[in-house]
N, C-alpha and C positions, 0 to 999 in steps of 0.2 A: 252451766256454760255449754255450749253445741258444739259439736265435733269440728273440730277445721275443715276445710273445704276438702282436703287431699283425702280424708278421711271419705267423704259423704260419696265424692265421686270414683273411689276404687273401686265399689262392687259393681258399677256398670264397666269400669272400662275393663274389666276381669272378666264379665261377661261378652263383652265385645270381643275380647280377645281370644277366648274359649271359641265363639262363634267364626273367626277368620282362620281360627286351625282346624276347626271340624270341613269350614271351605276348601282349606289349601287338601285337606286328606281330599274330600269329597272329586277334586279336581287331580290328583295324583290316578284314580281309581278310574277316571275317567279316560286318563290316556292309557290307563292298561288295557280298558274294555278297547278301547280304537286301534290299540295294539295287535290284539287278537283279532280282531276284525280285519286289522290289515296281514298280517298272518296267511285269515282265510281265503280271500279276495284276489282272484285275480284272472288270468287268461282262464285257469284252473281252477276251478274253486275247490278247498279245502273247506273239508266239514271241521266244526269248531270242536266238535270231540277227535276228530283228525290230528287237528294242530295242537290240542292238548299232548295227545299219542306221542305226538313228534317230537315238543317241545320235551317231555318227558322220558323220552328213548323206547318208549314201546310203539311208533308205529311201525308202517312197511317202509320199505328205501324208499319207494316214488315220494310219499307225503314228507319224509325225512329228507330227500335233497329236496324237494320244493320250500318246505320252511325254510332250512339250515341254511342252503346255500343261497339260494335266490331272496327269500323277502323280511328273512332275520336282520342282516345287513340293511338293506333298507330300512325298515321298520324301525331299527336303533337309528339308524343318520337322521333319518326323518325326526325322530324323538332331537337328536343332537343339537338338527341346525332349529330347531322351529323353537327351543329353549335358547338358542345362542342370539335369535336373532329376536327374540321375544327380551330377551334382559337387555341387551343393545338398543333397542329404543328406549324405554325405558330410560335409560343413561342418556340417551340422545336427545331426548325430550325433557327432563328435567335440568342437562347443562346449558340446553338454548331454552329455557322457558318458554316452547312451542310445544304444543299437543299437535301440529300440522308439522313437526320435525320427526326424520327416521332414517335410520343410521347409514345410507348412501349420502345425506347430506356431506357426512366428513369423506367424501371421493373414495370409499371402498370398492363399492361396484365398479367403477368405472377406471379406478387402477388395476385392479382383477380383471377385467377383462380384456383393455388393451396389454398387459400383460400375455394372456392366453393368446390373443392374435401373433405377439411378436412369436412366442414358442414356436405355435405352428407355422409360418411362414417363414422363421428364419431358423430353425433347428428342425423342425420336422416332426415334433411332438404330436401324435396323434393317438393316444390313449390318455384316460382320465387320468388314470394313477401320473401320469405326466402333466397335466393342467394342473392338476394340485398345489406342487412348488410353487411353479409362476403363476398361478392365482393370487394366492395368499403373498407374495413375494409384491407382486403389483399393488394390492390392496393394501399394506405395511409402506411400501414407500410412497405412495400416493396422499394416503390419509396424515404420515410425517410430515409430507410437505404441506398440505393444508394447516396440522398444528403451527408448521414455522412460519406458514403467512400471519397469524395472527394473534401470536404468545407475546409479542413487543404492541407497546399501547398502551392505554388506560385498559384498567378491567372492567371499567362500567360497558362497557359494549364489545365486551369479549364475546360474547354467546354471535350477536349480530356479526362480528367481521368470519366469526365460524362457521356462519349458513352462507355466506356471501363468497369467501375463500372454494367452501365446497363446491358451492355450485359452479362458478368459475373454472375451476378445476375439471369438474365434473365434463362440463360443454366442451372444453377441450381435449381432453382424451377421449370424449365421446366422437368429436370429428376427425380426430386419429385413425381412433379406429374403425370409423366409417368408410375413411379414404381407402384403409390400408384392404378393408373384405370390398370394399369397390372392383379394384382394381386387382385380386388376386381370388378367383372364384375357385381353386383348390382350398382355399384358405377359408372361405366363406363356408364353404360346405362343413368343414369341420364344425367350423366355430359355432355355428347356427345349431348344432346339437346340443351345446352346454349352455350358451345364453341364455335360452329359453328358460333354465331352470325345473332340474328334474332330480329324482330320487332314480329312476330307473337305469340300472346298469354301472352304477356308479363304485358299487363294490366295498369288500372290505378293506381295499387300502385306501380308497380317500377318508372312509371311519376313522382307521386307526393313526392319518394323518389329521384327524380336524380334531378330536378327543381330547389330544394335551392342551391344544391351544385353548377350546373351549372351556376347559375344565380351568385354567391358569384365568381368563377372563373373568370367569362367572366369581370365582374367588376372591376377586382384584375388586370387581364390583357390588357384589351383597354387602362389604362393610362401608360404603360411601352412603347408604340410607340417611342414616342422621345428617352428614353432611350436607349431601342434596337437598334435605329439608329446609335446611338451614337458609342454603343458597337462593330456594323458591321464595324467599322473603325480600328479596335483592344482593347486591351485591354487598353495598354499605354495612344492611343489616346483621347479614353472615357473616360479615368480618367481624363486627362489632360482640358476634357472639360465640367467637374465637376460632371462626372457619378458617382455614389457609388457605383462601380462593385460588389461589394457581396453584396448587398442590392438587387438589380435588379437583380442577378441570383436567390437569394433567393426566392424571391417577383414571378419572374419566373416558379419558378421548384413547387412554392405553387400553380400556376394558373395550371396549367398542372396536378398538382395531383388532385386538385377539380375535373377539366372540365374530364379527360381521366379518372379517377377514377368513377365518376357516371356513364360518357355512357358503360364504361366496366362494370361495376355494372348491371344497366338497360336492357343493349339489347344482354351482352358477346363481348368479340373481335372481334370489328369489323376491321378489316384490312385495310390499304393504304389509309383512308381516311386520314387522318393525315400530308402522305405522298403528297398525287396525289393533293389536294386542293393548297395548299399555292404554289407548285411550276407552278401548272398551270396559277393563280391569278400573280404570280412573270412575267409571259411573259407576260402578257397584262399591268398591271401597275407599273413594275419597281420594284426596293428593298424595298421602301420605308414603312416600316412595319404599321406604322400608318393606312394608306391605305388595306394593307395586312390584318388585324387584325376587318381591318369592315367589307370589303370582304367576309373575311371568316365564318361569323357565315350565310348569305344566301346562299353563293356557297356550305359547306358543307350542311347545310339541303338538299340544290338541289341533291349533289350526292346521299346522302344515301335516299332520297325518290323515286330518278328516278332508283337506284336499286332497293329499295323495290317493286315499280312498274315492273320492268323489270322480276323480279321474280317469281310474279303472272301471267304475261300474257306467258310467256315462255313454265312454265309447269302447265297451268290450265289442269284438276281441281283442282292440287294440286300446289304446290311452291317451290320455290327455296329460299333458306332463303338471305337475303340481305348480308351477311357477304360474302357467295361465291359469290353473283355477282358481291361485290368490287372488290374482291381477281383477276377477272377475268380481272377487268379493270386496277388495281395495277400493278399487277405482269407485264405486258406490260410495262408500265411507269418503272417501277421499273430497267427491263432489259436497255430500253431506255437510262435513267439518266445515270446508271454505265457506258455504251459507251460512253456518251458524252465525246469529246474532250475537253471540257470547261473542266477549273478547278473547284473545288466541292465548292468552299468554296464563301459565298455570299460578 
């Protein structure tokens, strides 16, 4: 008599499995090497045996406050938001069954940042460590309200009323706060420094403000894998195989507001990270979100550090803030996707 099936097919999928952890190391190792790189890089360049020195207590002061103070802090946010916002599509794309979804659809961005408008025009906020709060304060009530446009209804087109709410949302706060830097060019001048979306100067207190939330997110979201799976099969199906579909969009759209709420907080709108991670992650290992969802907290740090980097060395002595050198690698992908022949839906 032959083996049962479950039998024959263990030693590949044991293999297969062995093979996606030696990945996920191979990709952890990766963003240390971008680490130190980013380390060394910059107006100043630090020699990488330098930034060893430093990181280790034996260099001189100059290379020790250059590390320590100026691009340790960045170099972790950077690591923070580019995993925060790398697991947040992720979720964002598997709860709307779109690979062309990424996580400003649920009106984060664009609560975060007429948020920041109001601080500075009607409080006077003009430090980061101050846009912080009402960042994340905007992007939390923003992305609620979109939840509460669209939690009553059938769940068969829950994911649809939740691209549609956002967007909605989104266009309106967006000519908010167009009106509001129109007509208040003190206001504008601030604001146009954090929208851009930058790692630069941002410091250790937006870190140690995005850190709890990201780290509460990323928790929130690694054990909905199975579920999400479940869900990519449809609605019907997922229930049928004992999902609690409005538990797990809920549970969902709360990791997404944590994770895409701080890094918008912390570093401003970073763009098509969101986007460009999880579907790039999707060709090499498949739907299988569980996968997708480990993946994505080293592949996004990767991106948003090898922009950050890419930034710096482009227009030394000066910079290119990391939001535009997403936008430059996105907006490609972006046009990309829309052409595919494929259908959109995972």
């Amino acid at each position: 008599m032959g083996r049962p099936d479950s039998d024959r097919t263990r030693p590949r999928r044991d293999a297969r499995n062995t093979r996606l952890v030696l990945g996920w190391v191979a990709c952890v190792l990766a963003v240390t090497a971008l680490a130190l790189v980013s380390l060394a890089v910059g107006s100043r360049t630090v020699p990488l045996d330098g930034v060893w020195r430093a990181v280790t207590g034996r260099g001189d002061a100059t290379e020790t406050a250059i590390v320590w103070q100026l691009r340790m802090p960045r170099t972790v946010l950077g690591c923070v938001v580019g995993a925060a916002l790398g697991v947040a599509g992720v979720v964002m794309q598997a709860l709307t069954r779109n690979p062309l979804a990424e996580p400003g659809l649920a009106g984060v961005n664009a609560g975060a940042s007429f948020a920041v408008v109001l601080a500075i025009s009607l409080f006077g906020v003009t430090r980061t460590s101050g846009y912080v709060w009402f960042a994340f304060a905007g992007a939390v009530l923003a992305a609620l309200a979109v939840h509460g446009l669209t939690r009553h209804g059938a769940s068969a087109g829950a994911h649809t009323r939740l691209v549609l709410a956002g967007a909605a949302l989104s266009a309106t706060l967006g000519a908010v706060t167009g009106i509001l830097t129109m007509f208040d060019t003190n206001t504008f001048d601030s604001y146009r420094f954090w929208v851009v979306g930058a790692l630069e100067n941002r410091g250790t207190p937006a870190l140690v403000a995005a850190v709890p939330f990201v780290a509460a997110g990323t928790a929130l979201a690694l054990p909905l894998g199975p579920a999400l799976n479940a869900l990519a099969l449809g609605e019907d199906q997922g229930s049928a195989l004992g999902v609690r579909t409005g538990v797990v969009r809920t549970a969902g759209l709360a990791s997404v507001i944590l994770l895409c709420g701080a890094a918008t907080a912390a570093a401003g709108p970073i763009a098509f990270v969101g986007l460009v991670v999880p579907h790039a992650l999707r060709m090499f290992l498949g739907p299988d979100v569980r996968w997708l969802l480990a993946y994505a907290i080293p592949a996004g740090a990767a991106l948003v550090l090898a922009s950050d980097i890419a930034g710096r060395v482009a227009a030394r002595p000066g910079e290119i803030e990391a939001g535009i050198v997403t936008a430059f690698i996105g907006a490609p992908v972006l046009m990309w996707l829309a052409n595919r022949t494929k259908a959109v839906r995972i």
